[in-house]
N, C-alpha and C positions, 0 to 999 in steps of 0.2 A: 319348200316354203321360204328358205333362208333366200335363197336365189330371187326368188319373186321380192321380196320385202326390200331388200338390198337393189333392184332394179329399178322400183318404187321411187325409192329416194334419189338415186341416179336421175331419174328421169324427173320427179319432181323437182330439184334441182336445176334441170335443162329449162323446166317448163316456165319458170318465175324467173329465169336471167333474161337478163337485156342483150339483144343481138341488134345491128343496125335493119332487120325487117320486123322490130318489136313494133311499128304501126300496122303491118301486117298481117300480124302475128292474130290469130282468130282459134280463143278454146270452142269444145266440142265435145257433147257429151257420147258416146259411139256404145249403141248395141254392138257388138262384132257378131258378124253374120261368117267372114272369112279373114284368115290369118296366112298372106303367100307367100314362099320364096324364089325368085326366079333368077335367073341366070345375075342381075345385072342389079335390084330390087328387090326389096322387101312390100307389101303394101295390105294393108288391112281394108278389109271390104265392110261400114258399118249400115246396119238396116238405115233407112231412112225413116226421117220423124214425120209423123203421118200432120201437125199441125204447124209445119216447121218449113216453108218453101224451098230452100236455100240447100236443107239436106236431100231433097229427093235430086236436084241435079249431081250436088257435090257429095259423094259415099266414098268413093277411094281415098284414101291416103298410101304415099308412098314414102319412102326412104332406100338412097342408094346403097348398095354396099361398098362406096369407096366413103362412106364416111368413117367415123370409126367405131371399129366391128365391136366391141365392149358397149358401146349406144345403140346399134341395132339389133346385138343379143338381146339386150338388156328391154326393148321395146319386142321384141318376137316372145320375149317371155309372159310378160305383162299381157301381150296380145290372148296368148296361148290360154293363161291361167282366166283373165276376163270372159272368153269363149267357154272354157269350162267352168266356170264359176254361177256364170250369167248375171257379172254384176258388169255395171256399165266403164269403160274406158273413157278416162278424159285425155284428151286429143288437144295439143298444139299444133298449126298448122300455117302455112303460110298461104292467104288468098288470092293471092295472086302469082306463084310460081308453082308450077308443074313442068318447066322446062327443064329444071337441073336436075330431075330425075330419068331415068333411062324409060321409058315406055309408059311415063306417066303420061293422060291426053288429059288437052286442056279442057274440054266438054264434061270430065267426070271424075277427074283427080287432083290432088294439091300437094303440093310437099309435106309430110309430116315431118314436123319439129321435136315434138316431145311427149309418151304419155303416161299416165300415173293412173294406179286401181287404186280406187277409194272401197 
């Protein structure tokens, strides 16, 4: 629980700083359906909102792992505990990049930025 609580505020912190794509920058409330690790990526799969248009194309979020890996534990935990939990994940994301991610497509993924379990 220390781990979670502590990844929390890491990320909560991520999620309220200014980066130069804060016009981009789009929260996001995320049932998590799936939580993946792949070779190159991280990326959380959330249900889409059934009165919510925008979420039935866009469900993936990703995150590479050359970023740094203390931000992507820290978001893989968060993911994990939210999944088990079934409280919902808030999700920073950027709308318009999925390129800087490795296997992210631009049809149904975005970069994730940052998320926090409320």
């Amino acid at each position: 629980m220390r781990l979670v609580t502590m990844a929390a505020a890491f990320c909560v912190a991520a999620f309220f700083g200014t980066t130069s794509a804060e016009a981009a920058r789009q929260p996001r409330s995320c049932d998590v359906d799936q939580v993946g690790v792949m070779e190159n990526r991280i990326h959380i799969k959330c249900v889409p909102i059934e009165d919510r248009a925008n979420t039935q194309a866009i469900y993936y979020f990703a995150m590479s792992l050359s970023e740094d890996s203390r931000k992507v534990d820290n978001v893989i935990a968060l993911a994990i505990a939210a999944k088990q939990t079934r409280k919902p994940l808030v999700i920073a994301y950027d709308t318009a990049d999925y390129k800087s991610v490795p296997g992210c497509d631009g049809s149904n993924c975005r970069r994730l930025l940052a998320a926090a379990l409320e």
